[in-house]
N, C-alpha and C positions, 0 to 999 in steps of 0.2 A: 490507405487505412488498414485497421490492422485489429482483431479480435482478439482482448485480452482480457483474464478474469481478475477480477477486485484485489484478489490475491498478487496476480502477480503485480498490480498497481501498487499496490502496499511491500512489495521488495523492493521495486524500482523504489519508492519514499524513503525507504530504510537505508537507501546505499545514495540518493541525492549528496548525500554533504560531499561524500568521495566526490562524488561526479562532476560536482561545481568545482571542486581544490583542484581537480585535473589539471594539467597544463598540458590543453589541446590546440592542434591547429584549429584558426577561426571557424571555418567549416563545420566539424565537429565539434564543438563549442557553442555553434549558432542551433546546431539541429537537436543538441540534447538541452539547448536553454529551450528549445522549442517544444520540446516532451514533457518536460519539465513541468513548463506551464498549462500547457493541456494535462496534464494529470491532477493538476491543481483541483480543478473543480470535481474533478471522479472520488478523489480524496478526502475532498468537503461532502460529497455526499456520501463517500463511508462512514465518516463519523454523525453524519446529521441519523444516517442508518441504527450503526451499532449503540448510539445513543436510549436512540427508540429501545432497541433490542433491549438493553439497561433497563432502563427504566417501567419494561412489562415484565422483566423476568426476576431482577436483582430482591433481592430482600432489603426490607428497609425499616429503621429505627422510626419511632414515633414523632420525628419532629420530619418525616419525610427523607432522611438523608441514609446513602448507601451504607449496608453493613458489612464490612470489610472481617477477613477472617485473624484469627490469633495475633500474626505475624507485619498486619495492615498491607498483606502484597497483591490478594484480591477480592475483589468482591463477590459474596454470600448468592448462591444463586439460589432462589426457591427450590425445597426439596423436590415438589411434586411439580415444577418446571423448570426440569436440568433437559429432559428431553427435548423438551420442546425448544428451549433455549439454546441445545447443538443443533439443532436443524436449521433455526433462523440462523445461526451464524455461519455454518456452513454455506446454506442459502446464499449470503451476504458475501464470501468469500467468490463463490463459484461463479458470480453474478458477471455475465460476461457485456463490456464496454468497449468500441470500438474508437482509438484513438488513431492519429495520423504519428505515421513512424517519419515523416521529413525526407523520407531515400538517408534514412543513415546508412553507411556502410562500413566497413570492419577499418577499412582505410581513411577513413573520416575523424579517426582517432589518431592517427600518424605512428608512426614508426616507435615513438618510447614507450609510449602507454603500456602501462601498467598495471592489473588488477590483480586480485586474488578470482578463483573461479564460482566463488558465491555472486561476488561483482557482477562477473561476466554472465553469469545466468541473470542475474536483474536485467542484464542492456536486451540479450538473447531475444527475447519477444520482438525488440526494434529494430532490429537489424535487416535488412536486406540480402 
């Protein structure tokens, strides 16, 4: 087991698609389907999280629904709770969760593998 914060959950999420398209020995394959899914549910509760977060700080139109800025790219955060609304998310980022790394090892990945080095900081936490 292996202490990792929300944050870095939500990079491994971001670079999953690469991870699954890999063409890994089974090994490795078996142990990142296995992270995979144990991050699953950490995942579910960032968003059931950042949701909340939303929904006490966002500014909202009269029929209840979020108010999105100019360009529709993000949502209007309360003037008098932008402060407060970086600390909960920070909060939420820094929020440390202890998932099972499987014994991956660098070698688990075989001989071609391939990432770029943003990748590799995603795996970096599960590594052995």
């Amino acid at each position: 087991m292996v202490k990792i914060t929300m944050d870095q959950v939500i990079n491994f999420g971001n670079n999953v698609d690469f991870f699954s398209n890999a063409n890994l020995p089974l090994k490795g394959a078996y142990k990142l389907n296995k992270i995979k899914k144990a991050l699953e549910k950490e995942n579910e509760f960032y968003a059931e999280k950042f949701q909340e977060i939303l929904n006490t700080y966002a500014k909202k139109d009269d029929e209840g629904n979020f108010v999105f800025n100019d360009d529709g790219s993000q949502i209007i955060i309360k003037e008098e709770m932008i402060e407060d609304c970086n600390k909960a998310l920070e909060d939420l980022h820094m929020l440390e969760v202890e998932v099972d790394t499987y014994g991956l090892k660098i070698d688990d990945l075989g001989d071609n593998f391939e990432c770029t080095p943003d990748q590799l900081e995603a795996l970096m936490p599960f590594m052995e």
